[in-house]
N, C-alpha and C positions, 0 to 999 in steps of 0.2 A: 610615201611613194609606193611603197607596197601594199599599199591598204587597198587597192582598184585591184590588183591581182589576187589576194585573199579574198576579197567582195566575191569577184568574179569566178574562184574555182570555188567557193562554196556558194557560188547561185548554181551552177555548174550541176553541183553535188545536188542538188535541191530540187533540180531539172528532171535529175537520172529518178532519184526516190521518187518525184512526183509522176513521173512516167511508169515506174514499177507498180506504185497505188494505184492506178489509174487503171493496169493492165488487170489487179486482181480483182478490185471494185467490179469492172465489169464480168469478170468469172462471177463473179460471187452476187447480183444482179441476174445474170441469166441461169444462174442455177435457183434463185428465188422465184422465177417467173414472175406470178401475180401478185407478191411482196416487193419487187423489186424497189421501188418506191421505201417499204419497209427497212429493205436491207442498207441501203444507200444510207437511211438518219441511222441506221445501228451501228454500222461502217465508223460514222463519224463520233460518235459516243465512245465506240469501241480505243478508236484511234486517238480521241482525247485522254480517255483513261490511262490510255498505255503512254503514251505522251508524258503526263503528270511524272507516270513515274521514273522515264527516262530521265527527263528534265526537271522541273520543279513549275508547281501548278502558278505563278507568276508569267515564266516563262510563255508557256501556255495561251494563259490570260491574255497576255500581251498580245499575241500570234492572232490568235484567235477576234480581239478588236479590229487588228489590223485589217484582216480576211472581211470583216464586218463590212467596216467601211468600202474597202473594192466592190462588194456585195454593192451595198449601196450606190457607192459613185456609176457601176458599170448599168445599174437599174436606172438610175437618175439619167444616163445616156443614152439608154434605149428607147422612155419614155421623150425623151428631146428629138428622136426620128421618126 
């Protein structure tokens, strides 16, 4: 019974971090200007690395398939409009 309320303040939590990244990505994007493009795949290199070593590179792994497939699925719905 508790497991929908831990779910839920740790998507919560995941919301807040992913709006934080979000906000420095684009600092750090218009401080690249015409790398932007560059800075965005280093962003995410960067954030894997660091990632690893919070976590453990499974973890990661794992995260990171996940991400994939949305990737995928939301490609695979756009091409369907």
């Amino acid at each position: 019974m508790s497991e929908p309320t831990n779910t839920s303040a740790a998507e919560q939590l995941f919301d807040k971090a992913l709006d934080l990244a979000e906000k420095h990505l684009e600092a750090a994007m218009k401080e690249g200007g015409a790398l932007s493009g560059y800075v965005a795949i280093a962003m995410i290199e960067a954030a894997v690395n660091q990632a690893v070593e919070e976590t453990s590179h499974e973890d990661v792994a794992d995260m990171l398939r996940d991400l994939a497939d949305q990737i995928e699925a939301d490609a695979e719905e756009g091409d369907e409009e």
